[in-house]
C-alpha positions as a printed Julia matrix, in Angstrom:
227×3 Matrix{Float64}:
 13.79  29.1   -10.49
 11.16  29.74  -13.28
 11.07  28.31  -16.54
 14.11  26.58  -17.19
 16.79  28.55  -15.95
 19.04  27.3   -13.34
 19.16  31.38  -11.79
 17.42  33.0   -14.13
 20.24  33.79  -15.75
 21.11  30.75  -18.46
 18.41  27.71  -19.1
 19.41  24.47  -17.61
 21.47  22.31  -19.43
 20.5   18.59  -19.65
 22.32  15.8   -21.04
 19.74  12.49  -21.8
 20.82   8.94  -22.62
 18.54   6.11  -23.58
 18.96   3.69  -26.28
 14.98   3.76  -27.42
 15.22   6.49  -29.79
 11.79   7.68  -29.54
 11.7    7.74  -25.75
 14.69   9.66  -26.15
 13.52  11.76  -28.64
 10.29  12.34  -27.11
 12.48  13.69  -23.59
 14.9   16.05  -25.11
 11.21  17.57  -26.98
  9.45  17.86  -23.57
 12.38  19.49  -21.76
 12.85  21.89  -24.99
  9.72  22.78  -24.53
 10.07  23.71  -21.09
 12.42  26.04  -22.04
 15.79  23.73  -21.19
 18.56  23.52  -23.3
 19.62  19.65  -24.31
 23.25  19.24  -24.84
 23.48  16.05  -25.76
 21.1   12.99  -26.22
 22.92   9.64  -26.81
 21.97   5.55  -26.8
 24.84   4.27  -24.07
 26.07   4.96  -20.97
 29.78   5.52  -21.9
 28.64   8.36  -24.56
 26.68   9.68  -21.92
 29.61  10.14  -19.4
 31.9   11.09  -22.61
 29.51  14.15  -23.41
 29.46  15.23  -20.0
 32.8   15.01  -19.46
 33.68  16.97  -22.97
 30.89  19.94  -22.2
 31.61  20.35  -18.41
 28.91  22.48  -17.41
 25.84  20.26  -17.45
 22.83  20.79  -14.83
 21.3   17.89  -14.88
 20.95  14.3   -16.7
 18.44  12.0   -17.35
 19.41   8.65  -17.63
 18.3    4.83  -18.2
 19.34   2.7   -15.9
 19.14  -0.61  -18.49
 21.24   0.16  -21.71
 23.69  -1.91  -23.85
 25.8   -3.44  -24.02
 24.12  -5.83  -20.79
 20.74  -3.97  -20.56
 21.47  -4.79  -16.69
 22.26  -1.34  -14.46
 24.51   0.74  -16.68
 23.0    3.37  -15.69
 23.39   2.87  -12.07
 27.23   2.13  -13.08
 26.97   5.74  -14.73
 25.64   7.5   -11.81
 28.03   5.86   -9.68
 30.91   7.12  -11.5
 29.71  10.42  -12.12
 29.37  11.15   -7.88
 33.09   8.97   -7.7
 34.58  11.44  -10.28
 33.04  14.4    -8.18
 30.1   15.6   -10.47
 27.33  17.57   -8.95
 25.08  17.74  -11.77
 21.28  16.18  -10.99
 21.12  12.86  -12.12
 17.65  11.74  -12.71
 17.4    7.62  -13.71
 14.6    6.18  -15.62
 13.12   2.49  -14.72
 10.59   0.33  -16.8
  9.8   -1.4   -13.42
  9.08  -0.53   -9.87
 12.62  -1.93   -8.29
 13.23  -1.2    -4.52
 16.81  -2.14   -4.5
 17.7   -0.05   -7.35
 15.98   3.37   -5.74
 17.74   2.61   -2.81
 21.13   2.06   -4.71
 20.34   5.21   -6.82
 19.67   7.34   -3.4
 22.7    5.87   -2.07
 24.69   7.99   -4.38
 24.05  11.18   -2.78
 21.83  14.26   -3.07
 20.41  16.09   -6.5
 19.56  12.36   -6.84
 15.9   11.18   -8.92
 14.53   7.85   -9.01
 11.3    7.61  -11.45
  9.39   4.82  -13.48
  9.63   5.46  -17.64
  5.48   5.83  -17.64
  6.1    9.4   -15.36
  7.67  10.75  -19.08
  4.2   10.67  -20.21
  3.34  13.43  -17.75
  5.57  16.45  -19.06
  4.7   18.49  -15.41
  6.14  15.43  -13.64
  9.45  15.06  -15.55
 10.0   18.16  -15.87
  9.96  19.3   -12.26
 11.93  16.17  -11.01
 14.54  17.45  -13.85
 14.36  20.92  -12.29
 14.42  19.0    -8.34
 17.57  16.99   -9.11
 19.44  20.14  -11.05
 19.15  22.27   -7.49
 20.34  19.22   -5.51
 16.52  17.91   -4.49
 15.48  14.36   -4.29
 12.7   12.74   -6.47
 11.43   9.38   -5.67
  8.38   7.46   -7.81
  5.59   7.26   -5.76
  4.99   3.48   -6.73
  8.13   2.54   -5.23
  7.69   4.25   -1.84
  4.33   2.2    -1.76
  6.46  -1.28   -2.88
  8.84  -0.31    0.11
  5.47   1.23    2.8
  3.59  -2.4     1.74
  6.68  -4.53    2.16
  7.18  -3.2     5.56
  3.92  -2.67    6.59
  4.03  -6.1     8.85
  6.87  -4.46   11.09
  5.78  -2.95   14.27
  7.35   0.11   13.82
  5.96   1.07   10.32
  2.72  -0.7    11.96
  2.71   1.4    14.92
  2.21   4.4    12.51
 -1.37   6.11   12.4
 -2.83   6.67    8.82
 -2.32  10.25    8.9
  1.89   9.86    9.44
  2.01   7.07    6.68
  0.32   9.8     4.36
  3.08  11.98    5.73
  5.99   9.37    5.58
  4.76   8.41    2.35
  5.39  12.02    0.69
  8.56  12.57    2.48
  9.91   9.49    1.08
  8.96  10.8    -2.28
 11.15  14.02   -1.24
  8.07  16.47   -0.73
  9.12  19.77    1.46
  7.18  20.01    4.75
  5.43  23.12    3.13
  4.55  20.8    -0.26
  3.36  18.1     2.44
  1.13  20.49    3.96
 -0.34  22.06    0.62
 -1.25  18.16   -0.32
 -2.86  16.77    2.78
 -4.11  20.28    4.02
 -2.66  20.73    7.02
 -0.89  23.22    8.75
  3.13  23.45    8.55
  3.06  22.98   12.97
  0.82  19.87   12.01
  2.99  18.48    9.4
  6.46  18.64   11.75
  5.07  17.34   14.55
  3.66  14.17   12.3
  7.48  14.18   11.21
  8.52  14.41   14.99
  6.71  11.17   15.74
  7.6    9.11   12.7
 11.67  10.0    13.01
 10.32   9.44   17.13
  8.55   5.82   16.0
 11.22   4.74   13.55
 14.18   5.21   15.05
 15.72   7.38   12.34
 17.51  10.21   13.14
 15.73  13.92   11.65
 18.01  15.66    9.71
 17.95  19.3     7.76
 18.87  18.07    4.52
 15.75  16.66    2.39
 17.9   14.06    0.55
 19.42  12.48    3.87
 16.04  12.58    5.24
 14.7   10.76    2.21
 17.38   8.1     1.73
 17.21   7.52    6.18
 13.5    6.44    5.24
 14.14   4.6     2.05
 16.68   2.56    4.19
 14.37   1.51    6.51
 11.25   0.85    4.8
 13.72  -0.97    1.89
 16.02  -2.98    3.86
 15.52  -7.09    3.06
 13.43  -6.21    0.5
């Protein structure tokens, strides 16, 4: 995928929702910019699921999870029924705070799944790629939370029993790195990176798995359960 198209063919198309205008606003200019097309930027969740389900052919959506009317987890509530009604389109969700159970609940919902604190929106590179991640069916986690969930757990023996090297590892597979994009960040080789991966699936009891979301959310279980 370059640029913003979904196959090079048609730019992605993005629906955003967040009732602070100029956070809005300042979204539907960076993705613009990247070349995607926004189809509809509203203030609630309900108009949100009402434009989607009106345009049918949306890529991806970025979303708040707190909006009115209870400024709670409408968002959440949105996502939820978007996956129940059958929607594929990425679903990226927007926090103010780092919130463990949330992620989890968000990654619960299924793949093409993002999970990111409302400071990342500063960085353009950073929204924009999760935007791109979630629209091909990738998972996108905030870095601050997989630390929350690593430092919460970091008094069990099996997350203890880990050497520094696979919590660098476990840390950016939790944050839904490839095992290529792992390698390119801690400079190692691919052989190096799966067998790291071999011993923390081997050391936490979690079953490997193909698919980079079900690998994510296995981890994100573990590391976030009683938290």
């Amino acid at each position: 995928m370059s640029g913003g198209q979904t196959d090079g063919s048609r730019a992605l198309r993005v629906a955003v929702a967040d009732d602070a205008v100029l956070l809005r606003e300042g979204i539907g200019q960076i993705l613009r910019a990247a070349g995607m097309e926004v189809v509809a930027a509203v203030d609630t969740a309900e108009e949100l699921l009402g434009a989607v389900a009106e345009d049918g052919n949306v890529d991806a959506i970025v979303l708040d999870i707190k909006m009115p009317p209870t400024h709670t987890d409408e968002g959440l509530r949105a996502l939820e029924r978007l996956r129940a009604g059958g929607s594929t389109a990425g679903v990226l969700l927007l926090s103010m705070y780092t919130t463990a159970a949330y992620a989890i609940r968000a990654m619960s919902a299924g793949s093409g799944t993002g999970y990111l604190l409302k400071d990342r929106v500063a960085d353009a590179d950073t929204l924009v790629t999760a935007v791109r991640t979630v629209a091909r069916g990738g998972s996108v986690v905030d870095p601050e939370v997989v630390q929350l969930l690593v430092s919460a757990r970091s008094s069990e023996a099996a997350v203890e029993s880990l050497s520094a090297r696979e919590r660098d590892v476990l840390r950016l597979m939790a944050e839904g790195k490839s095992n290529v994009g792992i390698a390119g960040e801690l400079h190692l080789s691919l052989r190096t990176v799966e067998s790291h991966i071999g011993r923390i699936m081997a050391k936490l009891g979690v079953e490997d798995s193909a698919e980079g979301h079900r690998r994510v959310l296995a981890v994100l279980r573990f590391l976030g359960r009683d938290v």
